[in-house]
C-alpha positions as a Markdown table, in Angstrom:
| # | Residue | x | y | z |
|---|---|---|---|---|
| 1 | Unk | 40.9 | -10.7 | -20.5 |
| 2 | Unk | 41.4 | -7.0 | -19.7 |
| 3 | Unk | 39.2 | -6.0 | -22.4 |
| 4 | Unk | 36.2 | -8.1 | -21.3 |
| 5 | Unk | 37.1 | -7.0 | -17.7 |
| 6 | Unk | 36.4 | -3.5 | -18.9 |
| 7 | Unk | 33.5 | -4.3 | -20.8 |
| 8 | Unk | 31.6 | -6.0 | -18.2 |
| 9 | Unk | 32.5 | -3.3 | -16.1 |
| 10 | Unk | 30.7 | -0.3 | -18.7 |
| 11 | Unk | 27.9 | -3.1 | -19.3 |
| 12 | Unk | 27.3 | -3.5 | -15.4 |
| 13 | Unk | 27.3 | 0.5 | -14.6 |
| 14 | Unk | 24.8 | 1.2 | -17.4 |
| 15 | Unk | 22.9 | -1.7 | -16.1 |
| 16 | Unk | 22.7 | -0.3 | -12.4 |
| 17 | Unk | 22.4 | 3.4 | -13.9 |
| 18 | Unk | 19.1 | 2.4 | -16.0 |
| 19 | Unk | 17.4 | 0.7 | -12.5 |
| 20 | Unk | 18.2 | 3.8 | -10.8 |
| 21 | Unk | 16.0 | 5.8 | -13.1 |
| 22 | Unk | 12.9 | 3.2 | -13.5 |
| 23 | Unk | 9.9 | 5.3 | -12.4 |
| 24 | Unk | 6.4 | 4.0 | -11.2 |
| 25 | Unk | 3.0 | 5.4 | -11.3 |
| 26 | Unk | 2.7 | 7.1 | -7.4 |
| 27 | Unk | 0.0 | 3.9 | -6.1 |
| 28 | Unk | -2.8 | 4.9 | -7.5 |
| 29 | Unk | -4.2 | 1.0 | -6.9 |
| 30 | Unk | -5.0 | 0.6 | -10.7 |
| 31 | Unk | -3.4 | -1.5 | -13.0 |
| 32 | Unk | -0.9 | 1.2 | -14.3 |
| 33 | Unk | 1.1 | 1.0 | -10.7 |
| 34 | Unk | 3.1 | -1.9 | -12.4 |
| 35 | Unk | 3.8 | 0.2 | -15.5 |
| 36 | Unk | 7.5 | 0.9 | -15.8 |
| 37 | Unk | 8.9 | 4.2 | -16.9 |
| 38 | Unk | 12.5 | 5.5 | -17.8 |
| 39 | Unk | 11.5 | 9.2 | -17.2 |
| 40 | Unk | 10.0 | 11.4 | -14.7 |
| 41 | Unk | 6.3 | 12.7 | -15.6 |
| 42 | Unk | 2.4 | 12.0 | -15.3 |
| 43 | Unk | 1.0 | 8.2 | -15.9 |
| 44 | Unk | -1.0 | 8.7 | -18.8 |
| 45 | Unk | -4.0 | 6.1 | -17.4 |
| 46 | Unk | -4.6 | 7.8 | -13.9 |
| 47 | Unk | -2.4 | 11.3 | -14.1 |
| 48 | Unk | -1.0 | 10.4 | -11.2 |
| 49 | Unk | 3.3 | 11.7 | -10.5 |
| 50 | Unk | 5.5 | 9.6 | -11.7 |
| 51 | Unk | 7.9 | 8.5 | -8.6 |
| 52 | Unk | 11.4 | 6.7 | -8.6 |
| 53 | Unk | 10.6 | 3.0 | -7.9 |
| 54 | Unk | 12.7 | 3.2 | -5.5 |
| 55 | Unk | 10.8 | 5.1 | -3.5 |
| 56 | Unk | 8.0 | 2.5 | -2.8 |
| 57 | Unk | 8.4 | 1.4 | -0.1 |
| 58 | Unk | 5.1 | -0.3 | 1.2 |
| 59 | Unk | 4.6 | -4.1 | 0.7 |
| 60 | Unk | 1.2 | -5.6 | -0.8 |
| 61 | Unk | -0.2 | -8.8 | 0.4 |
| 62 | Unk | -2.6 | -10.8 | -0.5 |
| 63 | Unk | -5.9 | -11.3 | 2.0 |
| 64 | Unk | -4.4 | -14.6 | 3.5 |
| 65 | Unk | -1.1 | -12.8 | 4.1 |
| 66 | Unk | -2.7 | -9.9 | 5.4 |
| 67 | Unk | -4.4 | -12.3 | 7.8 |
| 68 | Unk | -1.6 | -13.8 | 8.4 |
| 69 | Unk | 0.1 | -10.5 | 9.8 |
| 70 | Unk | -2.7 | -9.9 | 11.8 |
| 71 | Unk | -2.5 | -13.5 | 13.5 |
| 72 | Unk | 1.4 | -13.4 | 13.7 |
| 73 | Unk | 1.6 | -9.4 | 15.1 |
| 74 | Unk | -1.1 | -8.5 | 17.5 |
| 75 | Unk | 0.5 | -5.2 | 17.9 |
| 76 | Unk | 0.2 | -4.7 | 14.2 |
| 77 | Unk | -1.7 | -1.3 | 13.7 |
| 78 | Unk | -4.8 | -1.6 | 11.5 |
| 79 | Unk | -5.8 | 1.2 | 9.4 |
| 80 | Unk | -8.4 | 1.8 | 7.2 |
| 81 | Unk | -8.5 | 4.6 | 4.9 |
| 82 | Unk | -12.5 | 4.1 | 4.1 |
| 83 | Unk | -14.6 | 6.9 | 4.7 |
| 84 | Unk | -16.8 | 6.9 | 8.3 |
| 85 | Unk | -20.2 | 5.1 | 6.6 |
| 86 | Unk | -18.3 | 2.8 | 4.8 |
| 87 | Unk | -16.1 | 2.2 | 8.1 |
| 88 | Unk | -19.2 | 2.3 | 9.9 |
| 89 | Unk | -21.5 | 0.2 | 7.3 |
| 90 | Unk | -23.7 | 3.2 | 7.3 |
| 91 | Unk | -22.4 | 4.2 | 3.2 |
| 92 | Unk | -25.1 | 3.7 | 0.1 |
| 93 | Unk | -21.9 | 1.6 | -1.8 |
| 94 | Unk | -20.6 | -1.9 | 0.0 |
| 95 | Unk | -18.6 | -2.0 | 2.5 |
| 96 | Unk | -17.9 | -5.2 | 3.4 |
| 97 | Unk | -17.2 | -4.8 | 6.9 |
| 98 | Unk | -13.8 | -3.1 | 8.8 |
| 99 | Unk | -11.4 | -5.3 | 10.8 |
| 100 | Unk | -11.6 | -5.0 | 14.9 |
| 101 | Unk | -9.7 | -2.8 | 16.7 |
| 102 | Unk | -9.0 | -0.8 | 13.1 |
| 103 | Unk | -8.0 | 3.2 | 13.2 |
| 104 | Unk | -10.7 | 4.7 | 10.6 |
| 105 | Unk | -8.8 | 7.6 | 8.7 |
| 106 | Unk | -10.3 | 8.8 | 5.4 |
| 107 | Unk | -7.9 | 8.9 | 2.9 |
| 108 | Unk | -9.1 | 12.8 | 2.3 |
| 109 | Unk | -7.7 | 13.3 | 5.6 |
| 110 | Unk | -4.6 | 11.4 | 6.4 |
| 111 | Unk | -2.2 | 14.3 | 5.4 |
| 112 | Unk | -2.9 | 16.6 | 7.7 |
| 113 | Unk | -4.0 | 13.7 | 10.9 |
| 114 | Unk | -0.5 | 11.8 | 10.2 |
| 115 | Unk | 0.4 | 13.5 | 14.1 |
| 116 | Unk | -2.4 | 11.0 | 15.2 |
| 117 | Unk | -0.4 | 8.0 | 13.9 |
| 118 | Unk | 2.9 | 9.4 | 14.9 |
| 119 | Unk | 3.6 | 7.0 | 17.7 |
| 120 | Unk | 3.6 | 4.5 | 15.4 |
| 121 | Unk | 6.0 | 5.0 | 13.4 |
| 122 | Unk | 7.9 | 1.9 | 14.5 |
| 123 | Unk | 5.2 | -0.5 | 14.1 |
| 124 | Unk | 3.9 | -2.4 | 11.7 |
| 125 | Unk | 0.7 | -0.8 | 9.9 |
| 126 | Unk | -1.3 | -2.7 | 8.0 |
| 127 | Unk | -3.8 | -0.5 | 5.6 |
| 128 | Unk | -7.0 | -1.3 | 3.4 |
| 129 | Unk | -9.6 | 0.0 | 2.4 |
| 130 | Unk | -12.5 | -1.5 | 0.2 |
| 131 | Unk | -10.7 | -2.1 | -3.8 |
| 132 | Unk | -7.5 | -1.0 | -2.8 |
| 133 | Unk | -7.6 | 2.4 | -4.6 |
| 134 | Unk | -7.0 | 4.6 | -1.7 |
| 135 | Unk | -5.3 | 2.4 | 0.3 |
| 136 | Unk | -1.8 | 2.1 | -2.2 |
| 137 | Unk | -2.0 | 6.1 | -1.5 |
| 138 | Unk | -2.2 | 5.9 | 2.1 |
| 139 | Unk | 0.9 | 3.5 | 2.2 |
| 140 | Unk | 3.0 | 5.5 | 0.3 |
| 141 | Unk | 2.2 | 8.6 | 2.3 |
| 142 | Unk | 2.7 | 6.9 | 5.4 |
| 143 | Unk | 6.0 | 5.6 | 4.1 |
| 144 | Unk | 7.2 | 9.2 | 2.7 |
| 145 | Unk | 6.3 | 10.4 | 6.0 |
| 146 | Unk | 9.1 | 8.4 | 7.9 |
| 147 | Unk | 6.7 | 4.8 | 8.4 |
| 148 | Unk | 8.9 | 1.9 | 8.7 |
| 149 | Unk | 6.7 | -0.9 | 8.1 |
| 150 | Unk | 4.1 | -0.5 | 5.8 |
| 151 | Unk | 1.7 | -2.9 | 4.3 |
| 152 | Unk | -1.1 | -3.2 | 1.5 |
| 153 | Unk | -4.3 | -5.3 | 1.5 |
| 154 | Unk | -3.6 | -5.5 | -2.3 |
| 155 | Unk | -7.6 | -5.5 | -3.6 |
| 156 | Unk | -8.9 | -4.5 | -0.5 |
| 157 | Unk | -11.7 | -6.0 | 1.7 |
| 158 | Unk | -14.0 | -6.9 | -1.4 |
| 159 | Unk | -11.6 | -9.9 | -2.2 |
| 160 | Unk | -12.1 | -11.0 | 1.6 |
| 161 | Unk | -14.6 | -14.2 | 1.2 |
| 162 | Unk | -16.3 | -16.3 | 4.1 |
| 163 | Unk | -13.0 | -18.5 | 4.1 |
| 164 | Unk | -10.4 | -16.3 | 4.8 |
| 165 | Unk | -9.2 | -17.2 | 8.0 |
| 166 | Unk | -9.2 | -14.5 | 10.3 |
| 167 | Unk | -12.6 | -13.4 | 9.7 |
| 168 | Unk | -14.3 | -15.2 | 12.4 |
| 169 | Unk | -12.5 | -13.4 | 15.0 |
| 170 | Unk | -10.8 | -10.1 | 13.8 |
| 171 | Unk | -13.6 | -9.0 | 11.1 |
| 172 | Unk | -17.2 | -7.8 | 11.3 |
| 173 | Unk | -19.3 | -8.4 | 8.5 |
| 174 | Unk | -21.7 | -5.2 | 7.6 |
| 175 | Unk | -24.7 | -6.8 | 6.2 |
C-alpha cells in the first residue's frame, strides 16, 4: 500500500510539474492561440512569444455573453482597440459599428496610453475589436499590466448579427 502511496505521489508531481510548463501562443487571435506547447519559443503559424499558459489571464466570450456583461455591469468599461475610421465608420475595410459609450484605443497605441485606463484597473473591461485579432493582444497587455478583470469579444464585432440582443440599445450600426 506504501508502494502505491509513493507511486501516486511521483505520478501526481510529474503530472502538476508538466501543466506548469504548458506554453501558449501570446493571443495572437488566430487559431494557433489554442496550440499547446511544452517549451518556451516562437509559435511557428504567427511568430508570436510563446507564454506560460498560466499567464493568460483574460476570459473570451461569445457575442451573447459579451452582451450579457454589458446588460448585467453597466459600469463595465468598453474598449475597443480598432483604429479611429474603423471606430468612427470612416475606414475603406468594414467596421461594423463600435458599442456606445466605448473608449477607442488603437491597438498600435495601447502600450504607451495604458496611464489613460489606469483608474480602471478594478473594473471590469470588456475589449473588441472587428475579428478579434488585436483585441486577444490588448487583453493580455492589459492583464500583464496589473488588469483584474479582463474580457474578450472572442471573433469580434463581425460575428455580431441583427439578433444579438444588446444591439438595439448599446450598438450603432456603421452603414
Amino acid at each position: 500500500m506504501r508502494g502505491l502511496f509513493i507511486l501516486w505521489f511521483v505520478l501526481s508531481g510529474l503530472y502538476l510539474s508538466a501543466q506548469t510548463n504548458e506554453y501558449v501562443c501570446q493571443p495572437c487571435g488566430r487559431a494557433c492561440d489554442t496550440e499547446v506547447h511544452l517549451q518556451p519559443g516562437t509559435c511557428a503559424h504567427c511568430n508570436m512569444k510563446l507564454v506560460l499558459k498560466s499567464s493568460v489571464l483574460f476570459v473570451n466570450l461569445t457575442a451573447d455573453e459579451f452582451c450579457d456583461r454589458i446588460s448585467e455591469n453597466p459600469n463595465a468599461i468598453l474598449l475597443d482597440v480598432r483604429t479611429r475610421a474603423e471606430f468612427e465608420g470612416r475606414s475603406l475595410r468594414d467596421s461594423y459599428g463600435h458599442f456606445n459609450k466605448a473608449i477607442n484605443i488603437n491597438i498600435d497605441d495601447l502600450e504607451k496610453r495604458l496611464s489613460e485606463l489606469s483608474n480602471y484597473k478594478e473594473r471590469e473591461i470588456l475589449v473588441y475589436c472587428s475579428h478579434s485579432v488585436r483585441s486577444p493582444r490588448a487583453a493580455m497587455l492589459l492583464t500583464t499590466n496589473g488588469f483584474k478583470n479582463v474580457k474578450n469579444l472572442e471573433g469580434g464585432v463581425s460575428t455580431l448579427h441583427a439578433t444579438t440582443p444588446c444591439l438595439k440599445k448599446n450598438f450603432t450600426v456603421h452603414n
